[in-house]
mmCIF entry with sequence, helices, sheets and N, C-alpha, C, O atoms, coordinates in Angstrom:
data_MODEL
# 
_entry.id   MODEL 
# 
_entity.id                         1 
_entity.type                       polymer 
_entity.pdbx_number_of_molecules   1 
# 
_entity_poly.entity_id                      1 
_entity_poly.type                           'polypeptide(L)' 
_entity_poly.nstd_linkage                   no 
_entity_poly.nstd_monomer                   no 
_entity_poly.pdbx_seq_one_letter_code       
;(UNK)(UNK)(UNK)(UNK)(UNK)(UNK)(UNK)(UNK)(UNK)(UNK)(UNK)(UNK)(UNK)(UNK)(UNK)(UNK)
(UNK)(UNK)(UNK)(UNK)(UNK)(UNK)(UNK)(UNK)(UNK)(UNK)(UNK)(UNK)(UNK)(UNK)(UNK)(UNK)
(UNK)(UNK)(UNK)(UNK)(UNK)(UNK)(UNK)(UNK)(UNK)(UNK)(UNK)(UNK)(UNK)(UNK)(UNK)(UNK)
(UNK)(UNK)(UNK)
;
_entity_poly.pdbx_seq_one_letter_code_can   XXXXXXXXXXXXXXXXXXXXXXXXXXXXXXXXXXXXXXXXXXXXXXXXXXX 
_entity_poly.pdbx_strand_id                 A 
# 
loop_
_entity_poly_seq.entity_id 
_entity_poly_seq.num 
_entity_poly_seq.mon_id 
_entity_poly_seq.hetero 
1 1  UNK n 
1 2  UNK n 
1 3  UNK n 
1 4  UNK n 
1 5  UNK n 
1 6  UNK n 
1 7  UNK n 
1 8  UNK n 
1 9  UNK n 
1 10 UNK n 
1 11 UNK n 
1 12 UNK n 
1 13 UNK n 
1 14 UNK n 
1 15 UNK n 
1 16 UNK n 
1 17 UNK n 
1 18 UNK n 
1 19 UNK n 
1 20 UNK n 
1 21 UNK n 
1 22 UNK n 
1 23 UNK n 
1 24 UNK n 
1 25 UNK n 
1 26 UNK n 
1 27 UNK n 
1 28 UNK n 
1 29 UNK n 
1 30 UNK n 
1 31 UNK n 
1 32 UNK n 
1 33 UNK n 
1 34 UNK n 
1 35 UNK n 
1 36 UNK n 
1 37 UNK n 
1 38 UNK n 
1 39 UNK n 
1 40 UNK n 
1 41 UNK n 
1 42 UNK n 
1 43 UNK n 
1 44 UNK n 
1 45 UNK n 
1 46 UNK n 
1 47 UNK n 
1 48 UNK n 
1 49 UNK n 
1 50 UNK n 
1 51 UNK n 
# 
_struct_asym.id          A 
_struct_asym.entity_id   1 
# 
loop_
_struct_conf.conf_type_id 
_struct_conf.id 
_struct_conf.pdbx_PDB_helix_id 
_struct_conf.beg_label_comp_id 
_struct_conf.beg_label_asym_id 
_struct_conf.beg_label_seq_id 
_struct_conf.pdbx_beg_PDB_ins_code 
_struct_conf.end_label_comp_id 
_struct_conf.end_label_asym_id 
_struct_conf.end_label_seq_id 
_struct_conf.pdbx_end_PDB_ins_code 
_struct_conf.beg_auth_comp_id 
_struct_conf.beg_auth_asym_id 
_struct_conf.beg_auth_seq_id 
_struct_conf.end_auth_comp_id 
_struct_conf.end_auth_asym_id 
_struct_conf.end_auth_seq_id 
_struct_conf.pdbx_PDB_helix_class 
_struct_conf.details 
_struct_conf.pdbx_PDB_helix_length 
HELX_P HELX_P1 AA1 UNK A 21 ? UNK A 24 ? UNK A 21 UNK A 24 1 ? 4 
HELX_P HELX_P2 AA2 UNK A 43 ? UNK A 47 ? UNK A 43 UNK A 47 1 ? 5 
# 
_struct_conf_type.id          HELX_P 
_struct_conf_type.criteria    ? 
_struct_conf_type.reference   ? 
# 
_struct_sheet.id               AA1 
_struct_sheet.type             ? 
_struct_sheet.number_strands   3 
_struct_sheet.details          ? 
# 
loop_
_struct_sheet_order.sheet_id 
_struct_sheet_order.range_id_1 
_struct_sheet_order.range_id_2 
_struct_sheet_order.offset 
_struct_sheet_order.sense 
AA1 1 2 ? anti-parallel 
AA1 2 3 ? anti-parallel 
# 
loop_
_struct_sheet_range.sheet_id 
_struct_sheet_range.id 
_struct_sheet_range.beg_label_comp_id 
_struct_sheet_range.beg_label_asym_id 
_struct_sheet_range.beg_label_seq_id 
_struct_sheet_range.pdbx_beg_PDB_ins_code 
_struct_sheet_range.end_label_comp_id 
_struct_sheet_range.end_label_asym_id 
_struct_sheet_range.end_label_seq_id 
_struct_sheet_range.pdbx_end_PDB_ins_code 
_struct_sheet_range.beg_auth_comp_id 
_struct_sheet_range.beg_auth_asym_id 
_struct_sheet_range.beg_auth_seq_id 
_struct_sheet_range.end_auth_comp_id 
_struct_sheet_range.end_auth_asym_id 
_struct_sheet_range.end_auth_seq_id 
AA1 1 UNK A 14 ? UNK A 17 ? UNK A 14 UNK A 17 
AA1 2 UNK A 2  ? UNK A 8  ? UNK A 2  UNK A 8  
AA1 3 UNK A 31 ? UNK A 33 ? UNK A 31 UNK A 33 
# 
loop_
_atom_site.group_PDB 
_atom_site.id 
_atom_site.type_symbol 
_atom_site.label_atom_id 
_atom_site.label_alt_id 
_atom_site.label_comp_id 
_atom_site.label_asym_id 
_atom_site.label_entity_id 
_atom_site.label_seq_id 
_atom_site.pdbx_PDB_ins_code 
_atom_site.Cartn_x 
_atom_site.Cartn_y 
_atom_site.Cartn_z 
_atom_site.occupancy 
_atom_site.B_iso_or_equiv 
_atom_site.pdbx_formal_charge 
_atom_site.auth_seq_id 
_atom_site.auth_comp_id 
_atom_site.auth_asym_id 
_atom_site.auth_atom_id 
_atom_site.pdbx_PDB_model_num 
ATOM 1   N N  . UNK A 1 1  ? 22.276 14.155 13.206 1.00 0.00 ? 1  UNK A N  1 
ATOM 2   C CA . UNK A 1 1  ? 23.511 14.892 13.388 1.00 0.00 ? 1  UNK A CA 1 
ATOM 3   C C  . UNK A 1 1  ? 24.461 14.581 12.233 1.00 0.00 ? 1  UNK A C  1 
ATOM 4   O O  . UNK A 1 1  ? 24.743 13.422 11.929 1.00 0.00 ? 1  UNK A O  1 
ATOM 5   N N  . UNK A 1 2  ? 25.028 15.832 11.493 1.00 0.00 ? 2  UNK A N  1 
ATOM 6   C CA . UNK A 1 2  ? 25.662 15.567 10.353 1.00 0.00 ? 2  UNK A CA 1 
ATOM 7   C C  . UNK A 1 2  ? 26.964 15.023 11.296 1.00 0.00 ? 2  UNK A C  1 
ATOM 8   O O  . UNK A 1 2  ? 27.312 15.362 12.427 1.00 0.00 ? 2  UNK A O  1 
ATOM 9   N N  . UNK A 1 3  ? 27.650 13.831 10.151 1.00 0.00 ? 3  UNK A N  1 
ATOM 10  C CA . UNK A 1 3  ? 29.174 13.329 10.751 1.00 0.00 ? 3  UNK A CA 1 
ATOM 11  C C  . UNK A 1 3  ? 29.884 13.220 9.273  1.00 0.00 ? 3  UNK A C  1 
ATOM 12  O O  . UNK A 1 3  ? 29.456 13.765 8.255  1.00 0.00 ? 3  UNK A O  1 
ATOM 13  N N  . UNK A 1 4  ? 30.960 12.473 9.363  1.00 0.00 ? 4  UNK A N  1 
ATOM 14  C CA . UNK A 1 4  ? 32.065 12.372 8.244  1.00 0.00 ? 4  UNK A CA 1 
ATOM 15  C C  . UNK A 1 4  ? 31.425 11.673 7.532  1.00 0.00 ? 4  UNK A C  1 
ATOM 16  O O  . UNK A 1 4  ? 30.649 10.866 8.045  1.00 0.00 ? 4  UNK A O  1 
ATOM 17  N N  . UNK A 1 5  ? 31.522 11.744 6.462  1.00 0.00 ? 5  UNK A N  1 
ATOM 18  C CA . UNK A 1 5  ? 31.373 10.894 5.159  1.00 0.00 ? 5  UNK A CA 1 
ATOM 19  C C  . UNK A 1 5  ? 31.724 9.610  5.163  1.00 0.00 ? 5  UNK A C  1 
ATOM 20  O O  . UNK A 1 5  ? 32.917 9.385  5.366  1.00 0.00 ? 5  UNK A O  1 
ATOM 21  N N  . UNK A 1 6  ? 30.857 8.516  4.958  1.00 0.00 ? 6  UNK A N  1 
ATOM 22  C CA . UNK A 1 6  ? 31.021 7.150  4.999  1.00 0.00 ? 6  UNK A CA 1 
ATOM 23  C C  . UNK A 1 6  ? 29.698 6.527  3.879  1.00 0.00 ? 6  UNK A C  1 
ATOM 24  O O  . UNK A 1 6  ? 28.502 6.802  3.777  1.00 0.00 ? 6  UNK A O  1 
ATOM 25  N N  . UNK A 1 7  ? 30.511 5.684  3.234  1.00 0.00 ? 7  UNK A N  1 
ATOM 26  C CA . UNK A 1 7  ? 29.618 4.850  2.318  1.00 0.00 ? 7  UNK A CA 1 
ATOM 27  C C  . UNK A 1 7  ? 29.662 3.190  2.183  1.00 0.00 ? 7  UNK A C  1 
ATOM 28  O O  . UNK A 1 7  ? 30.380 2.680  3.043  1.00 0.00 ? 7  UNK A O  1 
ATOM 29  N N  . UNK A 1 8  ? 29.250 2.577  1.586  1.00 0.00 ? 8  UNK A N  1 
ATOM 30  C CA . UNK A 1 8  ? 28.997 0.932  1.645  1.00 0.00 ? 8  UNK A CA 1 
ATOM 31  C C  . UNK A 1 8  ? 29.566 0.473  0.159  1.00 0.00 ? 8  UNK A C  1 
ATOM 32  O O  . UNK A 1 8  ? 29.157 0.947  -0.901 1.00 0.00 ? 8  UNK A O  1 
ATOM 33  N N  . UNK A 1 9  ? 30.671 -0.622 0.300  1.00 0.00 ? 9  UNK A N  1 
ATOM 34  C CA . UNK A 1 9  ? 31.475 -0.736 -0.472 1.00 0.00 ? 9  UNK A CA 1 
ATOM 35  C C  . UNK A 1 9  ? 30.129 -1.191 -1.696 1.00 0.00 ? 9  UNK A C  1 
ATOM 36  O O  . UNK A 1 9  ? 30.568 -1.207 -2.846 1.00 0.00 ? 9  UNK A O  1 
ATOM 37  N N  . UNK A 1 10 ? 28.880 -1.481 -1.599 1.00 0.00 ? 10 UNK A N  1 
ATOM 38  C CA . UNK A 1 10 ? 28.467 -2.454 -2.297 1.00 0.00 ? 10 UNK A CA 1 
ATOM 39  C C  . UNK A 1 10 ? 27.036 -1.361 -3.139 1.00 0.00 ? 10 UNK A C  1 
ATOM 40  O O  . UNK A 1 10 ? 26.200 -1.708 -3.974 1.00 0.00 ? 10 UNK A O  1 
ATOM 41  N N  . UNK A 1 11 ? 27.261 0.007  -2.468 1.00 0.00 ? 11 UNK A N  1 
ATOM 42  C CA . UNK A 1 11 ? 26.096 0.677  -2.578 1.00 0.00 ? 11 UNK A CA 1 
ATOM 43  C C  . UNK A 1 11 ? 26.463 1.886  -3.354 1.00 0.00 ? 11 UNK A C  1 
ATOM 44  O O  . UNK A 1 11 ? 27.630 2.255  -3.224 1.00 0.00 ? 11 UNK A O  1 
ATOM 45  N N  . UNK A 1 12 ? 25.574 2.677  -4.257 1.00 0.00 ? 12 UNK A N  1 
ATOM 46  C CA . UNK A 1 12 ? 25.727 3.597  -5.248 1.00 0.00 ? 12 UNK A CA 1 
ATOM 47  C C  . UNK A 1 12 ? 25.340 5.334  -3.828 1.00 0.00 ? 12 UNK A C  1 
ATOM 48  O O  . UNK A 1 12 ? 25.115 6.364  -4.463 1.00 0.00 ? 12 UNK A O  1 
ATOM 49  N N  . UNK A 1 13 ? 25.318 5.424  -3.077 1.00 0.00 ? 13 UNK A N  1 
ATOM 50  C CA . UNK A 1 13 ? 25.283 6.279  -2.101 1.00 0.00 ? 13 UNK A CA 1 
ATOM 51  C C  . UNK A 1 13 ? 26.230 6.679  -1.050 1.00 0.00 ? 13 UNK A C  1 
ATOM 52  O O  . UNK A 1 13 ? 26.701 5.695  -0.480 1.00 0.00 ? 13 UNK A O  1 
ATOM 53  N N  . UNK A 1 14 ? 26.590 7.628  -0.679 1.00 0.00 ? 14 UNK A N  1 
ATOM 54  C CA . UNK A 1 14 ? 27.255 7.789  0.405  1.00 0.00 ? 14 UNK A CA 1 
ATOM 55  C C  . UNK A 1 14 ? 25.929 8.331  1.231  1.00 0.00 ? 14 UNK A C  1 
ATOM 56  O O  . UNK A 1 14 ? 24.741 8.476  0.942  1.00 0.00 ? 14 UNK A O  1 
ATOM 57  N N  . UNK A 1 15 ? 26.705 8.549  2.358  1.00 0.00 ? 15 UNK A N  1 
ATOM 58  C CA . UNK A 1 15 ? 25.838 8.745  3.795  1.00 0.00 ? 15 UNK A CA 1 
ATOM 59  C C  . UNK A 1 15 ? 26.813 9.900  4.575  1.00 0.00 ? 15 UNK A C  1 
ATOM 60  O O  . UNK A 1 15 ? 27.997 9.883  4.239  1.00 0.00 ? 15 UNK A O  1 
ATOM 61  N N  . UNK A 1 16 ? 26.366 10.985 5.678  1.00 0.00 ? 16 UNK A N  1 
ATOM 62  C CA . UNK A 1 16 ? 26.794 11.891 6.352  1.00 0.00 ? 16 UNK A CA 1 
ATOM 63  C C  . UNK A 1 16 ? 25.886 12.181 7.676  1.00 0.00 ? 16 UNK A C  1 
ATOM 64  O O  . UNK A 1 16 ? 26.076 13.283 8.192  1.00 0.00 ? 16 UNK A O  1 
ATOM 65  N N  . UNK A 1 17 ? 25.051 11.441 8.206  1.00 0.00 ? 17 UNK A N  1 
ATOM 66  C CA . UNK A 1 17 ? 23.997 11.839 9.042  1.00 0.00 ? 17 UNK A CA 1 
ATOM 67  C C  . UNK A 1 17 ? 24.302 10.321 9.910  1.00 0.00 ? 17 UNK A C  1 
ATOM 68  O O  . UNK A 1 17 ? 24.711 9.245  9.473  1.00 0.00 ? 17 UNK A O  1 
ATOM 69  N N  . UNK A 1 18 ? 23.940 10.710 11.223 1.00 0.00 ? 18 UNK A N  1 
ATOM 70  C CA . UNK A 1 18 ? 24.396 9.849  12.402 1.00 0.00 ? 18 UNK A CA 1 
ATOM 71  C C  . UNK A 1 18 ? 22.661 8.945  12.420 1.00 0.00 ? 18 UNK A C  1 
ATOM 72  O O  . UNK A 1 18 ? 22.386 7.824  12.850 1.00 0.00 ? 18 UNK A O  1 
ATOM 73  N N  . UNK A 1 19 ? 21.826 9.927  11.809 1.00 0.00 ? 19 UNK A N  1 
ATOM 74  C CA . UNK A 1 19 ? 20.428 9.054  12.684 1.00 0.00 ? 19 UNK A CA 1 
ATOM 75  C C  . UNK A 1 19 ? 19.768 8.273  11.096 1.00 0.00 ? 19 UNK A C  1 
ATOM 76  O O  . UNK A 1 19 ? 18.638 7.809  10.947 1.00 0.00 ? 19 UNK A O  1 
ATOM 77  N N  . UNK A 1 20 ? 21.012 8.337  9.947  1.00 0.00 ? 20 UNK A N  1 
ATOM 78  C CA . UNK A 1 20 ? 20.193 7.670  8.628  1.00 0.00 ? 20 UNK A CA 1 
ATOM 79  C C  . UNK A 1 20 ? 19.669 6.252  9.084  1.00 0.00 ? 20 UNK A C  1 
ATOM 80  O O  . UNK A 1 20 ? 20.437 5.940  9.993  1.00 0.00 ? 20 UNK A O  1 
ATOM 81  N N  . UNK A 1 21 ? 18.839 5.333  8.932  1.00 0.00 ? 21 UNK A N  1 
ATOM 82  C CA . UNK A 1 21 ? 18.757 4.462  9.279  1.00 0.00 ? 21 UNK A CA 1 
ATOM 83  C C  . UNK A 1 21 ? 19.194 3.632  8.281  1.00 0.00 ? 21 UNK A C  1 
ATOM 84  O O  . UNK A 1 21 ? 19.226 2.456  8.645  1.00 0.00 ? 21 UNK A O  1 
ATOM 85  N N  . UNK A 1 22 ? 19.642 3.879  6.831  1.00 0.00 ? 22 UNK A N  1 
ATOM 86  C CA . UNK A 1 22 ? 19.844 2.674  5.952  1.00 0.00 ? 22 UNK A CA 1 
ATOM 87  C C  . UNK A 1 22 ? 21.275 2.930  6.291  1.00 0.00 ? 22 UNK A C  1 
ATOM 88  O O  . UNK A 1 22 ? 22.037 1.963  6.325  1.00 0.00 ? 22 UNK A O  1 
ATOM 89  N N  . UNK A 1 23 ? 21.761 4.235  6.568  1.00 0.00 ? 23 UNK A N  1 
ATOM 90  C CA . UNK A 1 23 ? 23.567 4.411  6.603  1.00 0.00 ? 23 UNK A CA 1 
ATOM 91  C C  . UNK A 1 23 ? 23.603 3.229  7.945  1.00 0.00 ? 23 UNK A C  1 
ATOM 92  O O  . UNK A 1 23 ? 24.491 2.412  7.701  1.00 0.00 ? 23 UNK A O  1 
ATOM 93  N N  . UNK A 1 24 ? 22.977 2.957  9.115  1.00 0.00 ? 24 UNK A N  1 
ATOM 94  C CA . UNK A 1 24 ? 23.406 2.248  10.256 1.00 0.00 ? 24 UNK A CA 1 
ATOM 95  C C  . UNK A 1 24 ? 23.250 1.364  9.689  1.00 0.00 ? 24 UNK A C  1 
ATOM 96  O O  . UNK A 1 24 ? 24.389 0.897  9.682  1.00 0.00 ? 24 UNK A O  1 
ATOM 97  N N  . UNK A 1 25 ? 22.692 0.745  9.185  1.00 0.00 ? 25 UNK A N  1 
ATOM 98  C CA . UNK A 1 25 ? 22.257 -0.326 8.842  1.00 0.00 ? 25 UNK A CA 1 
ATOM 99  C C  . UNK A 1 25 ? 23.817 -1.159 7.841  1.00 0.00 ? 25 UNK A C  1 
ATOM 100 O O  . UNK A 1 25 ? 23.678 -2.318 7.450  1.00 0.00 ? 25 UNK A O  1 
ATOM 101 N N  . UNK A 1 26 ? 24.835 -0.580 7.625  1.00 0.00 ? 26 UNK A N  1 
ATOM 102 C CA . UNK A 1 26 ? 25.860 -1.059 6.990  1.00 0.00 ? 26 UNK A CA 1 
ATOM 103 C C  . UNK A 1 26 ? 26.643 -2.193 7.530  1.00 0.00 ? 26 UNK A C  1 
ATOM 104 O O  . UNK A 1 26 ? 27.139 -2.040 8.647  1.00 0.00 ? 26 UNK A O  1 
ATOM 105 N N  . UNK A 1 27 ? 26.790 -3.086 7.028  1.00 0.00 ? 27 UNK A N  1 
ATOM 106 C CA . UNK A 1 27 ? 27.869 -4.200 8.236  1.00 0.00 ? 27 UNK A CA 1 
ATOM 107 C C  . UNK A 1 27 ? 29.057 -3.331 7.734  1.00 0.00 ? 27 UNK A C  1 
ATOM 108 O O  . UNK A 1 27 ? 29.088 -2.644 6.713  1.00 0.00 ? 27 UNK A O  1 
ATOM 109 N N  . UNK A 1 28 ? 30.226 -3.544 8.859  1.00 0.00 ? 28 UNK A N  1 
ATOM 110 C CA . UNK A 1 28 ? 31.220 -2.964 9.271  1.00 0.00 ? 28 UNK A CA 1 
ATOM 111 C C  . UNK A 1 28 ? 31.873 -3.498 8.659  1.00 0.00 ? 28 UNK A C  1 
ATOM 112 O O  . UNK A 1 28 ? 32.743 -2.631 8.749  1.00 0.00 ? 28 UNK A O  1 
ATOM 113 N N  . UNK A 1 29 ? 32.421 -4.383 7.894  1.00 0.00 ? 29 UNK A N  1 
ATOM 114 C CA . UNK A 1 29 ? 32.823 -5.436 6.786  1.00 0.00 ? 29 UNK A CA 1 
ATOM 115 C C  . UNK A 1 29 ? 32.653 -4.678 5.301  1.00 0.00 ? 29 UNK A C  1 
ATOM 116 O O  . UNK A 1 29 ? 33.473 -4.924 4.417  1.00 0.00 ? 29 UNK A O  1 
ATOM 117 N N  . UNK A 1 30 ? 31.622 -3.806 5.085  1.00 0.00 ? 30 UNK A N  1 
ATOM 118 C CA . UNK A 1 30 ? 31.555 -3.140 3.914  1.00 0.00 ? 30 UNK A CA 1 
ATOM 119 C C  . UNK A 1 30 ? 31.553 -1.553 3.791  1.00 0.00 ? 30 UNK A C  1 
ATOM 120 O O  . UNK A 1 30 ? 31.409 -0.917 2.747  1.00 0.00 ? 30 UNK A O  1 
ATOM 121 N N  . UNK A 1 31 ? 31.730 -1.079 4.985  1.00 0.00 ? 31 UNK A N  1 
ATOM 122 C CA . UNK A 1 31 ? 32.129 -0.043 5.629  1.00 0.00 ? 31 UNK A CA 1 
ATOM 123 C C  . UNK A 1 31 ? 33.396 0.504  4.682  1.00 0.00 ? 31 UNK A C  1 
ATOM 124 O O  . UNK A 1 31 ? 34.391 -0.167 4.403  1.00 0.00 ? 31 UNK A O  1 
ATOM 125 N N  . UNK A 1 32 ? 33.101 2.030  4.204  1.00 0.00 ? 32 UNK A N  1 
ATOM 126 C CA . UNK A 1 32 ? 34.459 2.548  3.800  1.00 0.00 ? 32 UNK A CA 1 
ATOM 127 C C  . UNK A 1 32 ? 34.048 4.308  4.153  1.00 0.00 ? 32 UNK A C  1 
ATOM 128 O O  . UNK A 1 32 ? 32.949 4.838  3.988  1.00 0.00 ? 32 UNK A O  1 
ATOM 129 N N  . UNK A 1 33 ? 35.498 5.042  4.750  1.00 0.00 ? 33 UNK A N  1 
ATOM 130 C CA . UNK A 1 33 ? 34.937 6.153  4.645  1.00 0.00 ? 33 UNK A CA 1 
ATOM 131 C C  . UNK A 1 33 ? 34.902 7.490  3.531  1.00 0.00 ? 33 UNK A C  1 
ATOM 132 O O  . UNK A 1 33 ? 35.184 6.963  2.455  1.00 0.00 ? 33 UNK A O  1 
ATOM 133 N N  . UNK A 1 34 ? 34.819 8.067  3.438  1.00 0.00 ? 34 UNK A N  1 
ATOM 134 C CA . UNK A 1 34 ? 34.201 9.172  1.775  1.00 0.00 ? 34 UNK A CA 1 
ATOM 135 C C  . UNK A 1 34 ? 33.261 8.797  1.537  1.00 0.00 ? 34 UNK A C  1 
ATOM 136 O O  . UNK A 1 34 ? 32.471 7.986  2.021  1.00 0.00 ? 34 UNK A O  1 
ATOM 137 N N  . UNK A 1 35 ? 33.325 9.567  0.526  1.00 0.00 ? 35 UNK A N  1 
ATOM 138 C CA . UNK A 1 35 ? 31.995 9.778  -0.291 1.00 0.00 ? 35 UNK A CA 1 
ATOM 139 C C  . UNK A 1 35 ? 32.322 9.256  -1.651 1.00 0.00 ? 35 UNK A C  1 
ATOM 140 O O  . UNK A 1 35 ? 31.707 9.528  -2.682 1.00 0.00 ? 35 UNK A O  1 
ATOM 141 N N  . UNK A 1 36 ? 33.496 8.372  -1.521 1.00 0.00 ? 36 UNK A N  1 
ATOM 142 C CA . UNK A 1 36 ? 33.421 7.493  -2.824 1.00 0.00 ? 36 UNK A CA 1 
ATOM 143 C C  . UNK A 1 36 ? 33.441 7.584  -4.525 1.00 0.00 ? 36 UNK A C  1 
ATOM 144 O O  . UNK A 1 36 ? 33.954 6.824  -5.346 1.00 0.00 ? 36 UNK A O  1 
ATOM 145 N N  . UNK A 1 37 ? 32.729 8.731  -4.685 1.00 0.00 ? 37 UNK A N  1 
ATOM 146 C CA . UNK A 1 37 ? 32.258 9.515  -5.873 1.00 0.00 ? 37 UNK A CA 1 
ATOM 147 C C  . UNK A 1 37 ? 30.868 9.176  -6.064 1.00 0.00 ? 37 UNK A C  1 
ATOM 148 O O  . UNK A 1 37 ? 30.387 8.933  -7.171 1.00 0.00 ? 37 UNK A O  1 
ATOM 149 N N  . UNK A 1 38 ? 30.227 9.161  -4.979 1.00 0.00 ? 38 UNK A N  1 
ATOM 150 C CA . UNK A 1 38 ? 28.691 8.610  -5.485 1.00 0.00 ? 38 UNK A CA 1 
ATOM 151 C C  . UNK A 1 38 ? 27.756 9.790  -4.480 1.00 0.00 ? 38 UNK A C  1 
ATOM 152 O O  . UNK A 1 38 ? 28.151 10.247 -3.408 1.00 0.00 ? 38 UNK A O  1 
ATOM 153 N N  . UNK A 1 39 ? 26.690 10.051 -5.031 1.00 0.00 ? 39 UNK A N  1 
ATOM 154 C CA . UNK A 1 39 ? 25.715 10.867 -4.480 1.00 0.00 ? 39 UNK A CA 1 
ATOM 155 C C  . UNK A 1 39 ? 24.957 10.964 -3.112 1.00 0.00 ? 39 UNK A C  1 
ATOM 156 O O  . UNK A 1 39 ? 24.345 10.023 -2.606 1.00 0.00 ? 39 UNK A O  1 
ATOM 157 N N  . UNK A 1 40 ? 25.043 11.878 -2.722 1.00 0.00 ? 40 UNK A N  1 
ATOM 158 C CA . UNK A 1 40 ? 24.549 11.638 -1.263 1.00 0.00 ? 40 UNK A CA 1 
ATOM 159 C C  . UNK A 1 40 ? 23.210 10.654 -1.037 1.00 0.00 ? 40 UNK A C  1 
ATOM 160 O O  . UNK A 1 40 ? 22.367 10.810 -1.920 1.00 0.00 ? 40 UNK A O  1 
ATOM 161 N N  . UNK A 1 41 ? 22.972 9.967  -0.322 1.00 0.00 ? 41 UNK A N  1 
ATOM 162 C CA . UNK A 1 41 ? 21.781 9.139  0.233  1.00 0.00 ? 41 UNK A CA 1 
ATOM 163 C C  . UNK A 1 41 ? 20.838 10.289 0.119  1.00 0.00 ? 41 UNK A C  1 
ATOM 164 O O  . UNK A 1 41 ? 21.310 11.425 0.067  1.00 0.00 ? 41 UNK A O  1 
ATOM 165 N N  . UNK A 1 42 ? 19.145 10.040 0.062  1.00 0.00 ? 42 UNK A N  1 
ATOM 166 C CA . UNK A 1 42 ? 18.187 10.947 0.029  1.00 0.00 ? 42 UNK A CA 1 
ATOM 167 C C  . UNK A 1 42 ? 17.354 10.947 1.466  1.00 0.00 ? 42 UNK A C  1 
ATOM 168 O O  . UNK A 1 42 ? 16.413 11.722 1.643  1.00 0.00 ? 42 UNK A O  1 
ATOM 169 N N  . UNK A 1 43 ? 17.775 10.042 2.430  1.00 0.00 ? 43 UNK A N  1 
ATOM 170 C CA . UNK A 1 43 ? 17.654 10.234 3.350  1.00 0.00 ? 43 UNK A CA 1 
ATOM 171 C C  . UNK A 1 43 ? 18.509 11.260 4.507  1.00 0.00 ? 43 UNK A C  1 
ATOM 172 O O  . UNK A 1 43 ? 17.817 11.914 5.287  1.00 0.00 ? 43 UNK A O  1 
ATOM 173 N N  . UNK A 1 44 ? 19.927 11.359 4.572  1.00 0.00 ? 44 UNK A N  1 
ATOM 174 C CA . UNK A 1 44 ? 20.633 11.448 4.852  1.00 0.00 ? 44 UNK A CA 1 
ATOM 175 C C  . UNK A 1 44 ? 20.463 13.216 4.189  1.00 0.00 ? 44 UNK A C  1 
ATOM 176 O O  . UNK A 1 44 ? 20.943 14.039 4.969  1.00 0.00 ? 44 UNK A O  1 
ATOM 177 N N  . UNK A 1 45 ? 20.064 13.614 3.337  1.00 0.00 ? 45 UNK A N  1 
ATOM 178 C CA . UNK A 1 45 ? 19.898 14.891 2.914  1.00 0.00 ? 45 UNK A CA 1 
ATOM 179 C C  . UNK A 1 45 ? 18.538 15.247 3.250  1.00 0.00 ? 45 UNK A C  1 
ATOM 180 O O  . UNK A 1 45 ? 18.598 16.432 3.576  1.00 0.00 ? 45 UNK A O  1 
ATOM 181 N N  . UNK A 1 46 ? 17.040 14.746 3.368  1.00 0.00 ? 46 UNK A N  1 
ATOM 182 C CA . UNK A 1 46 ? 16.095 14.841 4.365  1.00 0.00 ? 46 UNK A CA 1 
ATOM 183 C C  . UNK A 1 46 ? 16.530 15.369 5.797  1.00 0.00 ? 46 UNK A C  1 
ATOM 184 O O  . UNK A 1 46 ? 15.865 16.228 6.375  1.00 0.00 ? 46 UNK A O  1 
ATOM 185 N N  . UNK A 1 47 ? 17.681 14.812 6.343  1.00 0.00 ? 47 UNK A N  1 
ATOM 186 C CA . UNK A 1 47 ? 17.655 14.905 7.609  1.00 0.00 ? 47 UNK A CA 1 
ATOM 187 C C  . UNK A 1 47 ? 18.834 16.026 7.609  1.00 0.00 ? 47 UNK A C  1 
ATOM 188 O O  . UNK A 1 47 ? 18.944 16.862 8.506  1.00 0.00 ? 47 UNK A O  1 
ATOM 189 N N  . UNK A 1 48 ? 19.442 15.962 6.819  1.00 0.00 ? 48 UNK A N  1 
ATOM 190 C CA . UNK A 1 48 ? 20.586 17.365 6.881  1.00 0.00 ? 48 UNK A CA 1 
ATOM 191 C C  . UNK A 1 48 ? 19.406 18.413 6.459  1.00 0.00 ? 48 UNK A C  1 
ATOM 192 O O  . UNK A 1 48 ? 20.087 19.432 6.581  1.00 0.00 ? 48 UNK A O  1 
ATOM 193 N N  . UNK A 1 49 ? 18.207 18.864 6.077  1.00 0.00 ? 49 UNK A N  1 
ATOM 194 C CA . UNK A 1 49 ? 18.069 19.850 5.808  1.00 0.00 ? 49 UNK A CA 1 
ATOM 195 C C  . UNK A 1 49 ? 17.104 20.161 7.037  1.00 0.00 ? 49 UNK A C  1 
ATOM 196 O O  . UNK A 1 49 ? 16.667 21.311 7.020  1.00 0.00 ? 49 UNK A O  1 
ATOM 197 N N  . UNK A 1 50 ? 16.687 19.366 8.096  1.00 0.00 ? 50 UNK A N  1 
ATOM 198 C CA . UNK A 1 50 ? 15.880 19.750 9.465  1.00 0.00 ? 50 UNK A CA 1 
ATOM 199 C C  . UNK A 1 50 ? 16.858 20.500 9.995  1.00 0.00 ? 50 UNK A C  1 
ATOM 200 O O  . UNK A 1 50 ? 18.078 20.344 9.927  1.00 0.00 ? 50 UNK A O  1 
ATOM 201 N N  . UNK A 1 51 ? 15.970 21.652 10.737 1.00 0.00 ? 51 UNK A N  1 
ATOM 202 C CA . UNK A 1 51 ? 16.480 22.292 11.628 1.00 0.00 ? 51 UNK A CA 1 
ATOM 203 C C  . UNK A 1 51 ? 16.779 21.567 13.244 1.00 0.00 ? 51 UNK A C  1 
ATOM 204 O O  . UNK A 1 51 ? 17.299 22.239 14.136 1.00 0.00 ? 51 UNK A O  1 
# 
């Protein structure tokens, strides 16, 4: 399920998908929300393009 834009203070990706497993995988400590200026995750665009 696409959601808001959130990325990892420490990571060259943002994330938009509720079921990414590397986006959950963020401690909440490095948690920021946008898209930062960095490229979408390639997972997170895998799963945005399922129907």
């Amino acid at each position: 399920m696409k959601v808001s834009s959130y990325n990892a203070k420490n990571s060259n990706v943002y994330h938009n998908n509720s079921n990414c497993t590397e986006g959950n995988n963020i401690e909440r400590v490095n948690l920021q929300q946008g898209t930062g200026g960095k490229r979408l995750c390639h997972r997170c665009a895998g799963l945005n393009s399922k129907k």
